[in-house]
C-alpha positions as CSV (number, residue, x, y, z in Angstrom):
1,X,111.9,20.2,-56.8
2,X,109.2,22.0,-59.2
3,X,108.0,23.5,-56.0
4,X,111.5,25.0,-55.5
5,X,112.0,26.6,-59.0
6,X,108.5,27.8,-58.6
7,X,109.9,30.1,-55.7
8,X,113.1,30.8,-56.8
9,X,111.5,32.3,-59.9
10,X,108.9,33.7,-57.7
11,X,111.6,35.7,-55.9
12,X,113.1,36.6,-58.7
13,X,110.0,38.1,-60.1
14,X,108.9,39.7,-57.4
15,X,112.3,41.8,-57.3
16,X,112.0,42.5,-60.8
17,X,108.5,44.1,-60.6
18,X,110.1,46.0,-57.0
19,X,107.6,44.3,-54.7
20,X,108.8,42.6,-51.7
21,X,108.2,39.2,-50.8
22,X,106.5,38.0,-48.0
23,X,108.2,37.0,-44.7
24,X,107.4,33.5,-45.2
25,X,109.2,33.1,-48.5
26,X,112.7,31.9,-48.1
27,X,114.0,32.1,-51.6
28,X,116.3,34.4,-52.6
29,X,116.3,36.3,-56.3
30,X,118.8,35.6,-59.0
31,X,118.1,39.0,-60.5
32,X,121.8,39.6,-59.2
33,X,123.1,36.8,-61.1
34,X,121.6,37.8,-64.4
35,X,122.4,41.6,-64.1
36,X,126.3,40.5,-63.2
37,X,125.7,42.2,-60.1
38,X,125.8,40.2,-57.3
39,X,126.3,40.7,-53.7
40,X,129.3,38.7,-53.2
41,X,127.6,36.1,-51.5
42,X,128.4,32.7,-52.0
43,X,125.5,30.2,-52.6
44,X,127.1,26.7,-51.5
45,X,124.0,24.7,-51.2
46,X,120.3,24.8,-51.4
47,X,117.9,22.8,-49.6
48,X,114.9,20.4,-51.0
49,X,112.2,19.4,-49.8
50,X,109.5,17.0,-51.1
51,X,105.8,15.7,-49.9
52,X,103.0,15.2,-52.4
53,X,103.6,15.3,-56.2
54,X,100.6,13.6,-57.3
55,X,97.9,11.6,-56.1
56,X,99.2,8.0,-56.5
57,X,98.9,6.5,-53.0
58,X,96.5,5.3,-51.1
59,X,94.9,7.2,-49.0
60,X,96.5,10.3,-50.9
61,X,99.5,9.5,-48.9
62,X,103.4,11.9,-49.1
63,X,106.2,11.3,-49.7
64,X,107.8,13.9,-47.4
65,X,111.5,14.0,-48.0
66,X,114.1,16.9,-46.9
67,X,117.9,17.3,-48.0
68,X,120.9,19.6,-49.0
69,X,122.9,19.7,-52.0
70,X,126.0,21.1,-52.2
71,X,129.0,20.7,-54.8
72,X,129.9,17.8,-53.0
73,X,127.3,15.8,-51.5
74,X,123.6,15.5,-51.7
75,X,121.9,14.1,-48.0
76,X,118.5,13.3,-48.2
77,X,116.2,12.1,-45.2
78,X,113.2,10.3,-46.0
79,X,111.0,11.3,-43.6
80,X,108.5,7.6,-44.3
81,X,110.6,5.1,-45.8
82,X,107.9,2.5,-45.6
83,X,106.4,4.7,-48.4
84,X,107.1,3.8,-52.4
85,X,108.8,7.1,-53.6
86,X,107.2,7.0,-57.2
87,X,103.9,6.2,-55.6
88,X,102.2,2.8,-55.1
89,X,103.1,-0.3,-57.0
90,X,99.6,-1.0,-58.1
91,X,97.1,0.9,-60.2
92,X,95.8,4.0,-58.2
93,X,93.0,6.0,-59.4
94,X,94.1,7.4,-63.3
95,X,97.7,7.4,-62.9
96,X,98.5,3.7,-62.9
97,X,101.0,1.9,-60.7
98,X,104.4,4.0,-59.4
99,X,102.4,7.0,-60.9
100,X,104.8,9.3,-59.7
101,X,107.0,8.2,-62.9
102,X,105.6,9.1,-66.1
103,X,104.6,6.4,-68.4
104,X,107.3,6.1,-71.2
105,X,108.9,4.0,-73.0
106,X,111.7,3.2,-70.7
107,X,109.2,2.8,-67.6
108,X,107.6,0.4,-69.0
109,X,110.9,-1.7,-70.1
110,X,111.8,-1.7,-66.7
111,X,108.6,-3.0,-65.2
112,X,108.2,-5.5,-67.9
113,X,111.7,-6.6,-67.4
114,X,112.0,-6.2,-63.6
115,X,113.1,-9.6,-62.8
116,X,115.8,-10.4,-64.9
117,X,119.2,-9.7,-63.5
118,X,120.4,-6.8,-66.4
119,X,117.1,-4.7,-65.2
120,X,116.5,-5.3,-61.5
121,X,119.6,-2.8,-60.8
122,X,117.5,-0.7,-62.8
123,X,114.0,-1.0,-61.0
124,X,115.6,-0.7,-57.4
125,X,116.9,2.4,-58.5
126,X,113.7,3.9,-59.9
127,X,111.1,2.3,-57.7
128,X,112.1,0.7,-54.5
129,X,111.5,1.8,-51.0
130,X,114.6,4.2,-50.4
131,X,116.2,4.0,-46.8
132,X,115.6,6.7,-43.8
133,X,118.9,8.4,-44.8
134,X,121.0,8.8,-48.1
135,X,124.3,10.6,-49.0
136,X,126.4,10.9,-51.9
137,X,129.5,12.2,-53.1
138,X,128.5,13.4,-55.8
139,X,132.6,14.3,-57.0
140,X,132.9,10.1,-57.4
141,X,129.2,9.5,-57.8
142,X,127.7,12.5,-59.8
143,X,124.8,10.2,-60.8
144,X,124.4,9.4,-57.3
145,X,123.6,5.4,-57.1
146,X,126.4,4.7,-53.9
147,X,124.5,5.6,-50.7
148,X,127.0,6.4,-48.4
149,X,124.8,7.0,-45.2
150,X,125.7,3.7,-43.8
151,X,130.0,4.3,-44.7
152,X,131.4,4.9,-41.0
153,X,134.3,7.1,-42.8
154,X,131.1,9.3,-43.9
155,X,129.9,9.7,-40.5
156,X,131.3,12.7,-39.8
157,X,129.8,14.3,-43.3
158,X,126.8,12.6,-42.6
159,X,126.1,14.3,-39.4
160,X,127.2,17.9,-40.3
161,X,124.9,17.7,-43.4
162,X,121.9,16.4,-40.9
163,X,122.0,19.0,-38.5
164,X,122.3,22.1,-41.6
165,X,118.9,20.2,-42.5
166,X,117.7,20.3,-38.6
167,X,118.5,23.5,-38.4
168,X,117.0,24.7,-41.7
169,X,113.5,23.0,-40.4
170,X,113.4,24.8,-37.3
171,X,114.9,27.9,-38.8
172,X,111.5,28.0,-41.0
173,X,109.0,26.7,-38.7
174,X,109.1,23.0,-40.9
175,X,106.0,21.3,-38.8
176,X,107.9,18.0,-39.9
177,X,110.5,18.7,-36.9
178,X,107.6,16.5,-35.4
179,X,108.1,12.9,-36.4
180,X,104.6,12.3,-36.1
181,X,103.7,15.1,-38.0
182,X,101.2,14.0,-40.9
183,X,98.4,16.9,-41.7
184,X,99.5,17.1,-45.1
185,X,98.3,13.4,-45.5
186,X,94.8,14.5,-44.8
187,X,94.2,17.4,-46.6
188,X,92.0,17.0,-49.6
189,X,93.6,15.9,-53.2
190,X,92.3,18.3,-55.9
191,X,94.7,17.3,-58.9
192,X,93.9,14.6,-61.2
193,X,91.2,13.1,-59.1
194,X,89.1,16.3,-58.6
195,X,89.1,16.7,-62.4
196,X,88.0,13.3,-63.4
197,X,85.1,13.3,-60.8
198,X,83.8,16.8,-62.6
C-alpha cells in the first residue's frame, strides 16, 4: 500500500510542478480534489497490489498479492498462498520471525499467547497463511475478518471483482498475468540486509 500512496502523491506532485508523468505511471493526481475542482469523475475503487515489503523470507521470497477496494467490498488474490504474509515464522536475517509485523507490544502478546483459545483468533488473523482468494463486505464487515470468497451467494460479486482485477493486470502489462511468473523473487535485496553487511 506505501508503494501506492507513493504514486498517488507522485502524481499529484508532478501536476503541481506542470510536468507530466510518464506513460507508465497509472496514478491519477488529487490536485483536483484539493483545489475543489474536479473533473466530475467518479473514483469508485482503486486497485492494490503487493510483493516484497521487506526482506523476511527465505530466499528473499514475495508476497505478491493484487485486489480492488471499493465502498463495498475488498477482493484480494494471493497470488502464493503457501507463503506466510507477515514473512517467515522463524528468525530471518535482523528482522526476527513474521518480520513483516513490527515488533510491539501487541506482537509480541500474541506470539507469546498463541495457543490459548482468547489469542489464537487473534494470531490466525495476523499471521497465518491467507487462502488464494478473499472478499469482504466491508458494509457488515468493515474490519474485514469474514472471507466471503468461498459464500456461493457471493459468487457472482466474487467473479465481477476478479475479472476488474484481470483486466487491470493486462490493462498495465502486470507480468503476474503469468502464474509462474517469479523474477521479482530473484532480484537482489538491498534493504536491511545490504546495510548490515556494509
Amino acid at each position: 500500500m506505501r508503494g501506492g500512496l507513493i504514486a498517488l502523491f507522485a502524481a499529484t506532485f508532478l501536476e503541481l510542478a506542470d510536468v507530466p508523468k510518464w506513460p507508465e505511471m497509472t496514478s491519477r493526481s488529487f490536485l483536483d480534489l484539493i483545489t475543489g475542482q474536479s473533473d466530475g469523475k467518479d473514483r469508485d475503487h482503486v486497485f492494490v497490489e503487493r510483493e516484497r515489503h521487506a526482506n523476511v523470507r527465505q530466499g528473499d521470497l514475495s508476497y505478491p498479492c493484487r485486489g480492488i477496494r471499493m465502498a463495498d467490498f475488498l477482493y484480494l488474490r494471493n497470488l502464493r498462498p503457501d507463503r506466510w504474509p507477515a514473512g517467515d515464522p522463524n528468525l530471518h536475517f535482523a528482522v526476527g520471525p513474521w518480520g513483516d509485523v513490527d515488533p510491539t507490544i501487541t506482537k509480541q502478546l500474541i506470539l507469546d499467547h498463541r495457543d490459548e483459545p482468547a489469542i489464537k483468533p487473534f494470531f490466525e488473523l495476523c499471521f497465518a497463511k491467507r487462502p488464494a482468494e478473499e472478499l469482504y463486505d466491508l458494509r457488515s464487515d468493515p474490519d474485514q475478518v469474514k472471507n466471503l470468497a468461498s459464500d456461493p451467494a457471493m459468487a457472482e460479486t466474487k467473479a465481477r471483482l476478479a475479472s476488474k482485477v484481470d483486466a487491470w493486470m493486462r490493462e498495465t502489462a502486470d507480468p503476474r498475468v503469468d502464474p509462474a511468473f517469479d523474477a521479482w523473487d530473484k532480484y537482489p535485496y538491498f534493504g536491511g540486509k545490504a546495510k548490515a553487511e556494509k
